[in-house]
N, C-alpha and C positions, 0 to 999 in steps of 0.2 A: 925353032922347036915348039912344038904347040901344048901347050898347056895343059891336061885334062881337067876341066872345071871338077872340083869334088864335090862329091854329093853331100848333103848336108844330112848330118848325121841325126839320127830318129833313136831318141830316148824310148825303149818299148819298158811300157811299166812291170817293176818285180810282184811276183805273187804274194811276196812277203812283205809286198806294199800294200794291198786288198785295202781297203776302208772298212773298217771297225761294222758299219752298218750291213755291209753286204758280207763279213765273215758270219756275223749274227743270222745273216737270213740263211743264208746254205746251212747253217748248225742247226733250226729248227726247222727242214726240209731233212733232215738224215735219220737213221734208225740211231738208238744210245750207243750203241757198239760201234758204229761209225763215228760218231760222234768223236768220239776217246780218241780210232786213228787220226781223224782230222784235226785233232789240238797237238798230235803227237810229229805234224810234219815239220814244225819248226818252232824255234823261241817264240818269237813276234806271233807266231796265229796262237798261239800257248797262252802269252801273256795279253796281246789285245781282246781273248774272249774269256778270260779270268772271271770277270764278274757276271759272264754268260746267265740269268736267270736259267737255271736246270731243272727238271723236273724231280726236284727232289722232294717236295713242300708234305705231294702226296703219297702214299705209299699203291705200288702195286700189286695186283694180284695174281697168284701165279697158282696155276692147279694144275693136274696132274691124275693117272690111276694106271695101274700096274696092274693087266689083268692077270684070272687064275682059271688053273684047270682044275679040272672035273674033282681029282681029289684035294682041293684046298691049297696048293701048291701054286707060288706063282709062277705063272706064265709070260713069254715075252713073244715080243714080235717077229718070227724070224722069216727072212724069203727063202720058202720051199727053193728056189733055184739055187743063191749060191750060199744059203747060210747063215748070210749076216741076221745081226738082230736090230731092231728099231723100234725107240723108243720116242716119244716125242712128250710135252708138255707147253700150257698156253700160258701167255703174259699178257695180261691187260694193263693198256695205258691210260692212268688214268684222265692224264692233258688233252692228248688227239682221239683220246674216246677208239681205242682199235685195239684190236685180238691178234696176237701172234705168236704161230702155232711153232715150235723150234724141235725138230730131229736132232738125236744126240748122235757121235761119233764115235762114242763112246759107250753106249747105250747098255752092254751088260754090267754093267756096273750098279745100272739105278732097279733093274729089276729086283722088285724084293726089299728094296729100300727104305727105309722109314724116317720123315722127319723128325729130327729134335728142336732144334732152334735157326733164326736167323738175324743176322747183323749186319748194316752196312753192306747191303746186298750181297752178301756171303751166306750159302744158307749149306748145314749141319745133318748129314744124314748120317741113319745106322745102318747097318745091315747083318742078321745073324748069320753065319758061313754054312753054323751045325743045326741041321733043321729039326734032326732027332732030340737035342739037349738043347740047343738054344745057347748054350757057353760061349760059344767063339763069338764077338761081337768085333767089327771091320764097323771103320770110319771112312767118310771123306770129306769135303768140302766142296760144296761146286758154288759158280756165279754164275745163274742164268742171261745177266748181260754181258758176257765177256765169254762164259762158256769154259771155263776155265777148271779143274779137278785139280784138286790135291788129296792125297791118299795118306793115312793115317796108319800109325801102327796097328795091331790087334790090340783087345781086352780079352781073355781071356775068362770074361764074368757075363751072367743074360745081363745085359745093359737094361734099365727101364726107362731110364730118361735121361738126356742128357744137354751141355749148353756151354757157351764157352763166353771168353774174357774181349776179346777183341779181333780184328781179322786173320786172320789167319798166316799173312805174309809178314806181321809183326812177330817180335821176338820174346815180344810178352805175352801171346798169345797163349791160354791155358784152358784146356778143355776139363769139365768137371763131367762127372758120372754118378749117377743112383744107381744101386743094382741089390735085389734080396739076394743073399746069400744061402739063408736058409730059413725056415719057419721063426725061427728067433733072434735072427741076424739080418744085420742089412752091414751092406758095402757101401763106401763115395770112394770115388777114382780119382786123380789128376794128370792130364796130360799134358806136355809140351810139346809144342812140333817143332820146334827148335832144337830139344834136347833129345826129340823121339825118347822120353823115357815116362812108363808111368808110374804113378805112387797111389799106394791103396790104405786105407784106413778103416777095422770092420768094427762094430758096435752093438751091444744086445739093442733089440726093438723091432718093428716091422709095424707101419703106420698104414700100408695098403698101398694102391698105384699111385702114382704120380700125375696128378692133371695139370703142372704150369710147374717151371722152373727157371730163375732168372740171377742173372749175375747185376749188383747194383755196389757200388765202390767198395771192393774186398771181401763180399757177401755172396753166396750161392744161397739162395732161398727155396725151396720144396714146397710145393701147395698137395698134400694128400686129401687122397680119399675119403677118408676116416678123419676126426677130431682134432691133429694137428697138425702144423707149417714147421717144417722143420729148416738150421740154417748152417750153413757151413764156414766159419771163418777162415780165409788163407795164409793170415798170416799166426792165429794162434793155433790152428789144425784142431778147430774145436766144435763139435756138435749139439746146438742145442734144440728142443721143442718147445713149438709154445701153442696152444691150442685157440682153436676159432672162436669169434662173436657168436652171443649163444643163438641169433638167429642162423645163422649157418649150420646145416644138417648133413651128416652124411645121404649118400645119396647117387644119385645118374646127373649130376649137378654139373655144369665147368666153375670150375673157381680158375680165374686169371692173374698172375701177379704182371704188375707193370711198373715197370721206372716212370716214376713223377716225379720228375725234376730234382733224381738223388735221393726221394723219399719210397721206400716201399708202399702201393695200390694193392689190394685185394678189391677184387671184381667177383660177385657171386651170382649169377645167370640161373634160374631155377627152372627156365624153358616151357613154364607155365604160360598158359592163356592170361594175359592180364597180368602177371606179375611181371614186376620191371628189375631188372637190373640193381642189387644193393653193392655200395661202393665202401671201402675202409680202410683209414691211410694206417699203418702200422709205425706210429712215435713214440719212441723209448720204452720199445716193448710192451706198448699198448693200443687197442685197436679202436679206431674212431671213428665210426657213421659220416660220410658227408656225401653231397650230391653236387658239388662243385669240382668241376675240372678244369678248375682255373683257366675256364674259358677257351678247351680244347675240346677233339672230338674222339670219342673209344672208337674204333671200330676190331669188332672179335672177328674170330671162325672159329669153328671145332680144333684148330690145333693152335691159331696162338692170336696174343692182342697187343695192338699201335693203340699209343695218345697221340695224337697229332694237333698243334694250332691250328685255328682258322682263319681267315680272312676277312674285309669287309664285306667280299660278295657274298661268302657261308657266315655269316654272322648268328642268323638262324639256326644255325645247329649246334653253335657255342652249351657246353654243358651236355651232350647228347651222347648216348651208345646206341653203334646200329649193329647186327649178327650179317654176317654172308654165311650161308648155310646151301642144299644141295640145287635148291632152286631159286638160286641170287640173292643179292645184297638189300636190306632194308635200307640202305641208305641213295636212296631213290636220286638224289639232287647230285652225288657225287658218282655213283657206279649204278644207276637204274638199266644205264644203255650198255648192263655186260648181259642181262635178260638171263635166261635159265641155264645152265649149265649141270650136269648132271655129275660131275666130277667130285667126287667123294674127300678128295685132297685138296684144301684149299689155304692156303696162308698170304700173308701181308708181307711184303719184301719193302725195301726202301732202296735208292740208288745209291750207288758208294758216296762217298764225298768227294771233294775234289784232290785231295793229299793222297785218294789209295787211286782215284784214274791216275795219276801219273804214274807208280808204282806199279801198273800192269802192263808200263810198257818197258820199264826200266830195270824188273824184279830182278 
């Protein structure tokens, strides 16, 4: 009886064998949002690109504009044929130096929409329902790398500005709100999306609009129009004002608050020819002149502002504020190649970290 010689057997290598060097290269060959599924296909690709350098260092740039008809009303995009609406907005990167342009799915949602804040690449918008009063104010949250909505209860108050605690899929997450109430009244709001419940607290005063609002450990800070920064504590539910450096004028001015490493940043921008940028850290409820950014770089726009470290290669721009305004970035060495854009809407996003990409696959 004859034998059949067997074939010798061929180890074919597992994917989840890959070598460390070549998961790394196909990771910076992919868009961010691919990125996330590709760590997402197994342990081993999860865990051998953990220390994956990501482009988180710099922050991006995302704009955006909502057109309007004729009488003042916004306008969306719809096809004459079947109806839908389409909305789109751009992401600049600022690693691979590229523009990308993203249609939503969703797209009646963002018409009309107005930024508030954003974190941890989650970004904050509002939306008034009642065009007539303006009362009814609708939330949601989207992630332009992920593409992601989450939808908020109503406010029932004109919302003026608003900002929240943490992302949004956290259970700590708390959304704060400004809103006038009346000529002699102002509102703060607090929301939880957890709890979908909100809580109001109203107060005599009215300080004018709100140009910058920031959450920095238990603290909701208010940068107004008029004479003072007002602050909201959460855990005493308590309101206080403290007014600005006497160089600081009311005014058509941005004032920026910024988290500096746990310390409250006032940033004052007076948008003059020649005039620069005055900086003041807010310590134990007093304010102090400095021009040191402990060796990071501002970068503003008309709706909000990043401190970001530098590197050895931007070592040059240590201590620097540059504005992106309607016809590009002053900060030439880092976003010169985003060129003109005429988009009215422009803000600073950051990439999530790596503790909330996993959470977007697992929520």
């Amino acid at each position: 009886m004859d034998k059949k010689l067997e074939e010798p057997k061929i180890e074919r290598p597992l994917w989840s064998t890959l070598p460390v060097d070549m998961l790394i290269s196909i990771l910076e060959s992919l868009r961010y949002a691919d990125q996330i599924r590709f760590r997402a296909v197994c342990k081993g690709w999860r865990s051998d690109t953990y220390g994956f350098k990501r482009e988180n260092k710099l922050p991006w740039l995302m704009t955006w504009k909502w057109p309007r008809e004729e009488d003042g009303s916004f306008a969306s995009l719809r096809n004459e044929e079947d109806g839908s609406i389409t909305t789109w907005y751009n992401l600049y990167n600022p690693i691979r130096k590229q523009k990308t342009i993203v249609e939503s799915t969703q797209a009646a949602i963002f018409v009309g929409s107005e930024f508030c804040d954003a974190k941890d690449g989650w970004v904050l918008f509002s939306k008034r329902e009642d065009l007539n009063t303006g009362k009814t104010t609708s939330f949601f949250f989207y992630n332009p790398f992920t593409t992601k909505i989450i939808k908020l209860a109503r406010s029932y108050l004109k919302v003026k500005a608003a900002s929240f605690t943490t992302t949004p899929d956290s259970p700590d997450c708390l959304i704060f709100t400004y809103s006038k109430f009346s000529r002699t009244t102002s509102s703060v709001g607090t929301y939880s999306p957890h709890r979908k419940t909100w809580k109001r607290i109203y107060f005599a005063g009215y300080h004018g609009s709100i140009q910058s609002l920031i959450y920095i450990e238990g603290v909701f800070y208010c940068a107004f129009s008029r004479n003072v920064m007002g602050s909201f504590n959460l855990a005493t539910k308590e309101w206080k004002t403290y007014g600005y450096p006497m160089r600081i004028c009311r005014g058509p001015y941005n004032k920026y608050l910024i988290d500096f490493d746990g310390m409250l940043l006032l940033a004052y921008y007076p948008y003059h020819n020649g005039d620069r940028c005055s900086l003041y850290l807010f310590d134990d409820f007093n304010w102090c002149e400095t021009e040191n950014l402990d060796n990071g770089l501002l970068l503003a726009s008309y709706k909000n502002a990043v401190l970001i470290p530098v590197s050895e290669e931007t070592s040059d721009l240590r201590n620097q504020v540059h504005m992106v305004v309607i016809f590009g970035c002053s900060c030439q060495k880092l976003y010169g190649w985003v060129g003109i854009d005429r988009l009215y809407n422009k803000i600073w996003i950051f990439l999530p970290s790596n503790k909330i990409i996993v959470s977007f696959f697992f929520f």
